[in-house]
Backbone as CSV, one residue per row, in Angstrom:
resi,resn,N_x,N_y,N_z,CA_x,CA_y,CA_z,C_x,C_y,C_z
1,UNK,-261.733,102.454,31.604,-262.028,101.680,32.785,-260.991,101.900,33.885
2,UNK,-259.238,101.614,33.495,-258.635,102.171,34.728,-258.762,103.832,34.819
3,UNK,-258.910,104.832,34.353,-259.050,105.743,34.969,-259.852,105.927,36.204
4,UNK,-258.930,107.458,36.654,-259.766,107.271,38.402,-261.328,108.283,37.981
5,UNK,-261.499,107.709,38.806,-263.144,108.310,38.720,-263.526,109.525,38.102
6,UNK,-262.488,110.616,39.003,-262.451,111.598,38.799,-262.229,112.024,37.216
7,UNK,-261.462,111.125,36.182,-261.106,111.144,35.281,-262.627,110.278,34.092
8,UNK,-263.618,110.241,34.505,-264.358,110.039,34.145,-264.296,108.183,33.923
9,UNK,-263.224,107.091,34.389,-263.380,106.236,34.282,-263.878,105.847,35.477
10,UNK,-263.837,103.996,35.787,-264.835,103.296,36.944,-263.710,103.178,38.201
11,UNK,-262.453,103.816,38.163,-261.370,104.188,39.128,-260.781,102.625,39.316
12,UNK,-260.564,101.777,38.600,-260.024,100.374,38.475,-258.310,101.202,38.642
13,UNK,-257.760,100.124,39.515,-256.061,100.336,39.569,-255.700,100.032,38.244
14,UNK,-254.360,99.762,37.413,-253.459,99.131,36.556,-253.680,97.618,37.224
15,UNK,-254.409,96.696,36.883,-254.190,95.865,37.523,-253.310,94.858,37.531
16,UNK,-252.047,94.941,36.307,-251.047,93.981,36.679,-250.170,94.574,37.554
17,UNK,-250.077,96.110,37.985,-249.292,96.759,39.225,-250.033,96.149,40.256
18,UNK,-251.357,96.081,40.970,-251.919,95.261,41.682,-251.397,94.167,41.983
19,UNK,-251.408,93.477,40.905,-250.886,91.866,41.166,-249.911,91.582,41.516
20,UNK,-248.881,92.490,41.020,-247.552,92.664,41.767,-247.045,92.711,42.733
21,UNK,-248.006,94.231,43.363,-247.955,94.261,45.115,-248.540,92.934,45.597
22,UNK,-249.460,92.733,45.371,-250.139,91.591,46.427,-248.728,90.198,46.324
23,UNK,-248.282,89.987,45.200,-247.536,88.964,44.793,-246.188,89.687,45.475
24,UNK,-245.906,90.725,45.545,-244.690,91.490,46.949,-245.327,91.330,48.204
25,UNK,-246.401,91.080,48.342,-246.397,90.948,49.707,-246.692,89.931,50.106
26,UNK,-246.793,88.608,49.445,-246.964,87.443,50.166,-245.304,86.693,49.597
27,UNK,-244.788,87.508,48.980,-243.500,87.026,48.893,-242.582,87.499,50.375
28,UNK,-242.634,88.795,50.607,-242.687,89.153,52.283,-242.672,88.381,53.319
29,UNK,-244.290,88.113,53.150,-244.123,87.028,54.414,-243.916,85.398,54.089
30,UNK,-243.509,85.403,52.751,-242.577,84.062,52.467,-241.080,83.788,53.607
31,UNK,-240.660,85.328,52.851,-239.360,85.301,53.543,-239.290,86.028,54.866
32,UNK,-239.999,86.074,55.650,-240.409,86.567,56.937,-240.753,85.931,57.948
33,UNK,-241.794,85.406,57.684,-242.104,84.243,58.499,-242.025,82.710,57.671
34,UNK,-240.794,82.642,58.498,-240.455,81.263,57.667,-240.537,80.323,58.879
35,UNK,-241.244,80.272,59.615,-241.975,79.109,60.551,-243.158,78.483,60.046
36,UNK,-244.037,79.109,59.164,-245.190,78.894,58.669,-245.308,77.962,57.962
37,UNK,-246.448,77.209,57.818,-246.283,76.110,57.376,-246.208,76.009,55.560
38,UNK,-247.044,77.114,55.354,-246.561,77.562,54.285,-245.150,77.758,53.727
39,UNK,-244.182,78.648,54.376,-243.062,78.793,54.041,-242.045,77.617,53.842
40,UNK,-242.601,76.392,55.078,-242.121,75.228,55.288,-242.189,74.629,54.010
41,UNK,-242.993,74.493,53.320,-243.463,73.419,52.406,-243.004,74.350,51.156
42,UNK,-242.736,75.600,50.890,-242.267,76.133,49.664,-240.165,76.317,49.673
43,UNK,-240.165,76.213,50.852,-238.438,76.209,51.171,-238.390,74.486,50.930
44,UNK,-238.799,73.868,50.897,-238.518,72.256,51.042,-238.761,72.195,49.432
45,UNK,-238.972,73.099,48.964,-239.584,72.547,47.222,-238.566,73.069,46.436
46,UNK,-238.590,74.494,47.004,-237.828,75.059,45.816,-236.296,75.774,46.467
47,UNK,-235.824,75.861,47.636,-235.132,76.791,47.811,-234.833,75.769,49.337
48,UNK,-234.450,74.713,49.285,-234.014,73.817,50.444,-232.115,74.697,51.079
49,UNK,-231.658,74.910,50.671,-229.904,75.067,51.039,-229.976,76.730,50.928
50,UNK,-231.296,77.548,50.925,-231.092,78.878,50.537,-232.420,79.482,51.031
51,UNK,-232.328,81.235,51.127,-233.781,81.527,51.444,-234.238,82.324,50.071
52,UNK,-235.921,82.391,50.574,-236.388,82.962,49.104,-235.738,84.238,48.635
53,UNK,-235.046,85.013,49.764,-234.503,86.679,48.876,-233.557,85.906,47.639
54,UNK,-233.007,84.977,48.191,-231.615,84.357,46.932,-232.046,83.321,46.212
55,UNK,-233.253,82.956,46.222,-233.698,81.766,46.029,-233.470,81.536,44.158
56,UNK,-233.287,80.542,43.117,-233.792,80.900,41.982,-234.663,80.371,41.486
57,UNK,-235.536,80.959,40.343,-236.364,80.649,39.840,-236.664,79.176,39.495
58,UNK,-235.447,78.450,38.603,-235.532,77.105,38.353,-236.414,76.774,37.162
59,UNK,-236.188,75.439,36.756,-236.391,74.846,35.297,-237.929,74.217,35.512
60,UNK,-239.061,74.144,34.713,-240.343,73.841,34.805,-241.108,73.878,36.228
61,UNK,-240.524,74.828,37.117,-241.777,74.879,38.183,-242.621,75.398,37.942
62,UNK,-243.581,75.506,38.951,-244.664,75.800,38.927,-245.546,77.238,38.794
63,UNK,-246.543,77.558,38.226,-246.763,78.916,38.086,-246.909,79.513,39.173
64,UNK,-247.122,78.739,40.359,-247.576,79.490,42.118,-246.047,80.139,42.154
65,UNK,-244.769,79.187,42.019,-243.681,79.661,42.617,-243.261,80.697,40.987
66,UNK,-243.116,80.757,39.988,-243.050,81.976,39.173,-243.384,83.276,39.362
67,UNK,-245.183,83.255,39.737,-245.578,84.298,40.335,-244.826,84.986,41.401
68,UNK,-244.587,84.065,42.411,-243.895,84.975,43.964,-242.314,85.117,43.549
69,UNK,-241.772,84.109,42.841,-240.569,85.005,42.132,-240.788,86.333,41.103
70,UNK,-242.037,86.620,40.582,-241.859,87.835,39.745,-242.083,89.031,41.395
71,UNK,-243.306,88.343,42.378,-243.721,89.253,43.878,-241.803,89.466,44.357
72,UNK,-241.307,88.735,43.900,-239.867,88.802,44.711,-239.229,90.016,44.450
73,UNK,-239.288,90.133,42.350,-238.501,91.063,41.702,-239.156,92.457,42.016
74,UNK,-240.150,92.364,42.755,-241.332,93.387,42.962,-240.178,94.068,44.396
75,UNK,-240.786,93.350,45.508,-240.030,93.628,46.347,-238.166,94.410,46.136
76,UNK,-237.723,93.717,45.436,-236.653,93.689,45.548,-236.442,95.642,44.757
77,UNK,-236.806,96.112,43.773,-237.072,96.895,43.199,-238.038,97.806,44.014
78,UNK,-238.808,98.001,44.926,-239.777,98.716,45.501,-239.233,99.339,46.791
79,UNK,-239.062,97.908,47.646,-238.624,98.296,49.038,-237.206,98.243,49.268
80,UNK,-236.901,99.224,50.513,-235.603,98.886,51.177,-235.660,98.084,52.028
81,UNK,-235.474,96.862,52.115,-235.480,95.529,53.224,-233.865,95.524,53.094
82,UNK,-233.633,94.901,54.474,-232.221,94.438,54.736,-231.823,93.544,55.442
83,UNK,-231.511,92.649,55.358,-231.175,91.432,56.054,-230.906,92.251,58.331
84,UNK,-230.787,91.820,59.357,-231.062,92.057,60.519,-229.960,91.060,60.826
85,UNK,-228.669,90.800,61.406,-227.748,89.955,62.127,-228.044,89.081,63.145
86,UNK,-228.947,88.018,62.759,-228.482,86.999,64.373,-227.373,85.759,64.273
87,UNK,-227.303,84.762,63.585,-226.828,83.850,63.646,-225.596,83.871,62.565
88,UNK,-226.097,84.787,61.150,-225.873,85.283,60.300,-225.373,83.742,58.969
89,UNK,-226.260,82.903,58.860,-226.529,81.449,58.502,-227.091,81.630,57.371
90,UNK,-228.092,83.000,57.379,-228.738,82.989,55.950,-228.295,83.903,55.014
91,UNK,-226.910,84.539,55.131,-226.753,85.890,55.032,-225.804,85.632,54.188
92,UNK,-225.664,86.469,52.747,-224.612,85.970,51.415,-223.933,87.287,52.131
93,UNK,-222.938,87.456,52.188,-221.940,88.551,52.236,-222.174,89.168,50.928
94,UNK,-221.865,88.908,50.273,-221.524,89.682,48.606,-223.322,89.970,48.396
95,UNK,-223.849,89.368,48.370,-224.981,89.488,47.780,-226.468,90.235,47.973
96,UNK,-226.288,89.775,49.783,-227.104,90.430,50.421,-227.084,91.732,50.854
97,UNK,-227.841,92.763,51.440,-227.930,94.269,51.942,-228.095,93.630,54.173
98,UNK,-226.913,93.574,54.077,-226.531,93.563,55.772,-225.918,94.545,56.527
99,UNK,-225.366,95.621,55.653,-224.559,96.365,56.839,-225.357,97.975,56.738
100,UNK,-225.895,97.873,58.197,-226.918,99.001,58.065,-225.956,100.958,57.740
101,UNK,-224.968,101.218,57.937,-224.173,102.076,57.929,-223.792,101.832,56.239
102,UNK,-223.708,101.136,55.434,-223.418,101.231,54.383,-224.599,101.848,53.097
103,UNK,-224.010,102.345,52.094,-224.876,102.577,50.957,-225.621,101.368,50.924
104,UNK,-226.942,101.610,50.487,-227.575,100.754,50.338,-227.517,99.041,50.925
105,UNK,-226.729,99.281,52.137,-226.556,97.980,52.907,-225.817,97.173,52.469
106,UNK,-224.950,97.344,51.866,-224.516,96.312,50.670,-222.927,96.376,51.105
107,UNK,-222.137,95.490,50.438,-220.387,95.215,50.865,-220.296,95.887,49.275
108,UNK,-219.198,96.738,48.823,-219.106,97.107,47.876,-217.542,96.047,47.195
109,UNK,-216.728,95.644,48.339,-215.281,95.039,47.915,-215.905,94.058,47.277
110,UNK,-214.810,93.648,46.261,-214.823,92.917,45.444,-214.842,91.737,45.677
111,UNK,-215.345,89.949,45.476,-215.180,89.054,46.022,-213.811,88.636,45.543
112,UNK,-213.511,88.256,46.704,-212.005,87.051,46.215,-212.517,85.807,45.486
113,UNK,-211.441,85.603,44.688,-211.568,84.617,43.935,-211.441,83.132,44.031
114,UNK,-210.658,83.259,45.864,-210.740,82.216,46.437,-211.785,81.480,46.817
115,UNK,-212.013,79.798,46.718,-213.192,79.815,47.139,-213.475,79.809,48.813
116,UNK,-214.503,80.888,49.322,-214.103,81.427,51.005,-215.783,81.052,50.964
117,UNK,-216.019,80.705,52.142,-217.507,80.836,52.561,-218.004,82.277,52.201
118,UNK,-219.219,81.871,51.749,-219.512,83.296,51.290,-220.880,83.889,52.716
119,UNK,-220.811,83.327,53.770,-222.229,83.721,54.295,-221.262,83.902,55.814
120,UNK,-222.424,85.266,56.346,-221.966,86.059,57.140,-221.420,85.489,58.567
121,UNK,-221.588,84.326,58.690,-221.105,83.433,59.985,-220.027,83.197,59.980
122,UNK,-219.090,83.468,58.845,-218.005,82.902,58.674,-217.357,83.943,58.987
123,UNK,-217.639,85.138,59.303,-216.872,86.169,59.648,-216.873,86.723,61.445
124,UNK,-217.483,85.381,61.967,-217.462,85.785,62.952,-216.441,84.465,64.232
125,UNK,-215.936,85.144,64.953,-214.701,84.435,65.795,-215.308,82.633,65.962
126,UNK,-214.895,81.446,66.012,-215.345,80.910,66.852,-215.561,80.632,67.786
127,UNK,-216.493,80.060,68.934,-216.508,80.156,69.528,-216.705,81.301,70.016
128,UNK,-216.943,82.594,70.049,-216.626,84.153,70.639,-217.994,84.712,70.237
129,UNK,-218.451,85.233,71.018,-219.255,86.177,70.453,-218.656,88.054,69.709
130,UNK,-217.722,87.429,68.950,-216.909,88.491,68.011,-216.824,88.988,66.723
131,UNK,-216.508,89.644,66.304,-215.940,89.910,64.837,-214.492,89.194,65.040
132,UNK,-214.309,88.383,63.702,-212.568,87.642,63.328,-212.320,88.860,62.985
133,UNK,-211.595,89.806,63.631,-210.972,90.947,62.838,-210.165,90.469,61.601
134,UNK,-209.247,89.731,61.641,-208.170,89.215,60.929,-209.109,89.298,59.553
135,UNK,-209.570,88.782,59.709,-210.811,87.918,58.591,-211.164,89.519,57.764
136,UNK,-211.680,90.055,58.629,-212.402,91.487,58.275,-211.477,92.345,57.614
137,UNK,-210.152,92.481,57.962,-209.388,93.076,57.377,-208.538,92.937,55.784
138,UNK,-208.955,91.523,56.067,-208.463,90.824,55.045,-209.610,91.165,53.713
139,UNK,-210.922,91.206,53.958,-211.752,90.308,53.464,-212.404,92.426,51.923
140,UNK,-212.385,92.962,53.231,-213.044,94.479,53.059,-212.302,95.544,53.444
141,UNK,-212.719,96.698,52.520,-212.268,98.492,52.972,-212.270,98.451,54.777
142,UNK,-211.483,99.664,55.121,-211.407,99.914,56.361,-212.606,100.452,56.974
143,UNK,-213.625,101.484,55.623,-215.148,102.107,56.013,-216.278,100.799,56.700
144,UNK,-215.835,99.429,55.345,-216.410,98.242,55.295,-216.042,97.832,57.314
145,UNK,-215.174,97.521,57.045,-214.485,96.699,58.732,-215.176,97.471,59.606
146,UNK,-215.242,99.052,59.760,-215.760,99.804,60.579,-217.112,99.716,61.095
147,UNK,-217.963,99.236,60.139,-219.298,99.528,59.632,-219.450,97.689,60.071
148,UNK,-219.079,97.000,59.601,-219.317,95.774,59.998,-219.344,95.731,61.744
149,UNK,-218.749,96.287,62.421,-217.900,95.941,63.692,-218.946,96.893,64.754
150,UNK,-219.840,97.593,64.240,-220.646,98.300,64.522,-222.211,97.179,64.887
151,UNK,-222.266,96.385,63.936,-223.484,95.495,63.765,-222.795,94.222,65.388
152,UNK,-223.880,94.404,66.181,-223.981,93.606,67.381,-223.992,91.689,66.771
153,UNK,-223.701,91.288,67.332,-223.687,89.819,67.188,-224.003,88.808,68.195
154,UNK,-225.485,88.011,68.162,-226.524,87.177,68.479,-225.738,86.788,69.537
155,UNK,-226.188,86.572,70.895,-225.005,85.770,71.808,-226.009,84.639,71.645
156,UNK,-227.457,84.685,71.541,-228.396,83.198,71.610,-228.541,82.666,70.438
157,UNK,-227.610,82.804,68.980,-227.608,81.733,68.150,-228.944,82.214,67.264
158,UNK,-230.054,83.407,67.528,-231.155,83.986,66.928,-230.789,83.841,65.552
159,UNK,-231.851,83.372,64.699,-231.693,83.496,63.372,-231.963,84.803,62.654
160,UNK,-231.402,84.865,61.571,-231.150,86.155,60.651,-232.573,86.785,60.737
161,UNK,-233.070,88.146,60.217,-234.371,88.615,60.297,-234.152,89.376,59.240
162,UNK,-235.427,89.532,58.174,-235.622,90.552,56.965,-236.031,91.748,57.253
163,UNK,-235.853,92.574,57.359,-236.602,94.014,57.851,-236.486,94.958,57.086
């Protein structure tokens, strides 16, 4: 039955690969369009202080939100998405893929063990529309600082974007 036609079956996909994509792509515009009223009402349930890329799974929810966490592991494994710099509010330093000049977008230094804000606003001046160098130097490699200092920073407060 899944064989393709040509193969003498009725050309049916794998259909739990199916389910996957579709479950990657409404996990997508989970974390994409998060104005929606949809997104509204699944960030208020399960993922209030966080967005769905970091979101976790959690203890007896529901099979709707299981599913778009397995659409998540889909995504996450399939595509190259990378977090986009505006406000930088939603953005884990360590965790997330933000710095477009880097391997795979990613901070490779090690976290300090101090406890430091871990999200990307904190690395930026107050007040200033800047990089805290101080901060930067302290924090990451010199490739890292370089590569950070490169990424423009929101003067209108724009929130983070998945792309």
């Amino acid at each position: 039955m899944c064989l393709g036609k040509e193969e003498g079956g009725y050309g049916f996909w794998d259909l739990h690969r199916f389910n996957l994509a579709l479950l990657a792509k409404q996990g997508w515009r989970l974390a994409t369009e998060t104005q929606s009223l949809w997104s509204r009402l699944f960030k208020s349930i399960y993922y209030r202080d966080s967005n769905f890329m970091s979101a976790r799974e959690g203890y007896r929810t529901s099979w709707a939100w299981k599913s778009l966490i397995a659409g998540r592991t889909a995504l996450r494994g399939g595509l190259h998405w990378h977090w986009q710099v505006g406000n930088g509010r939603s953005i884990n330093i360590w965790e997330d893929p933000w710095v477009p000049t880097l391997p795979n977008f990613r901070i490779s230094s090690l976290k300090p063990l101090v406890n430091i804000s871990s999200i990307v606003a904190s690395l930026r001046q107050s007040g200033e529309g800047s990089w805290n160098m101080d901060r930067l130097r302290e924090l990451f490699s010199d490739e890292e600082v370089e590569a950070i200092q490169k990424i423009p920073i929101s003067q209108y407060d724009a929130p983070d974007q998945l792309v």
